[in-house]
N, C-alpha and C positions, 0 to 999 in steps of 0.2 A: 442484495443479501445473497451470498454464496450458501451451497448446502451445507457447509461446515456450521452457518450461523444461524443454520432453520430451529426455531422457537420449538418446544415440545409441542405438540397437538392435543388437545382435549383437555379434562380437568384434569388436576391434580391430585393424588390417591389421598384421603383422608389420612389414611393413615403413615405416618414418619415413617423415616427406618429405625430410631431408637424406640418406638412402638411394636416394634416385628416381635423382639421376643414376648411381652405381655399378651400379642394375639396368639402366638402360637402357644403357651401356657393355658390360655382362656378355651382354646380348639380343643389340645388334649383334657383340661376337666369337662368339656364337654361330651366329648367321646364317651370318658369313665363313667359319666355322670346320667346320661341319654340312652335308655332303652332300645331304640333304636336311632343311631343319629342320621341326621339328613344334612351337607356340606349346604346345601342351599338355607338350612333353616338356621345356621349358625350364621352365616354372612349376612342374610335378613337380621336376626338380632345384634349384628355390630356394625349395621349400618352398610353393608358394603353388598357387591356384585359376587355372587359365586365362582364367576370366575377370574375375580380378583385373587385368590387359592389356588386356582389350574394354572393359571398362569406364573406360579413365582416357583421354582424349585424347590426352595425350600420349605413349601409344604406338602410336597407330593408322599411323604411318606407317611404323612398325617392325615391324607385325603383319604389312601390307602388301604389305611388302620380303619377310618370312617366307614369307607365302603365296605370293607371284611364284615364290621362288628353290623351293619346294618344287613348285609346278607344271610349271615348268620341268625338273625333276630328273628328275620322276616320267615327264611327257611323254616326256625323250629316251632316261631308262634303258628304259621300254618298247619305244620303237622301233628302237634298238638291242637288245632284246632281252635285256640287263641284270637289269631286274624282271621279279618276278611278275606276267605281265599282269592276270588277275584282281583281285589286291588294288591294283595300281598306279590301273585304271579304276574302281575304289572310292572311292581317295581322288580322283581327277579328278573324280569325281561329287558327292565329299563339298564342294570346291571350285566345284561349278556348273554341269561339265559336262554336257553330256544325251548317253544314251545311245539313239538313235531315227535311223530310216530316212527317207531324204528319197523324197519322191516324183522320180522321173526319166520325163519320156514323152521320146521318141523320133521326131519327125516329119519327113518333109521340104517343109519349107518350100515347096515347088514347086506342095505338092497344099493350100496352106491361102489362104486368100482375105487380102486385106490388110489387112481386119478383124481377122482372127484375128491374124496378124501384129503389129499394131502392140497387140492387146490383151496377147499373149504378151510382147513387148517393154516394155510398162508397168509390168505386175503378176507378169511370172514366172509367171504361173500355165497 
């Protein structure tokens, strides 16, 4: 057997291609539909692998929309105080956020020379 004639590997995805559009339909009512959605909790209920969605392009602008609207959820229920803070800045984490302290100095301008000034003005630092 030449590499032109090598058999697919693995199983084959449940789901058709003339099934793509009804998943991706069944995706966005769930977005609309889902207080917070989770891409993983949708692919659990249609039977499939999460990153059976990461993997296809066309549903990366669906994933997207998923993530925004979960970010979003997560942010406001926490600060309204809604969620679980804890687990809320888990998943915010899980999403990208950083968890870390800014540096803050404190000066008055009055006692810094206009070197320092215009270097503080550049770079923030």
């Amino acid at each position: 057997m030449n590499m032109k004639e090598r058999r697919p590997v693995g199983r084959p995805p449940k789901i058709k291609a003339e099934d793509q559009p009804d998943l991706f339909r069944k995706f966005e009512e769930y977005i609309d539909k889902t207080d917070i959605p989770i891409v993983a909790e949708f692919a659990y209920k249609q039977g499939l692998w999460k990153s059976y969605f990461h993997e296809r392009p066309e549903f990366a602008n669906l994933i997207k929309r998923c993530l925004t609207k979960k970010e979003s959820a997560l942010e406001r229920g926490t600060l309204l105080g809604s969620l679980n803070a804890p687990m809320a800045i888990f998943s915010l984490k899980q999403l990208g956020w950083k968890d870390r302290a800014e540096k803050i100095i404190f000066v008055d301008p009055k006692t810094m020379t206009n070197a320092e000034l215009q270097r503080l003005m550049d770079d923030g630092s």
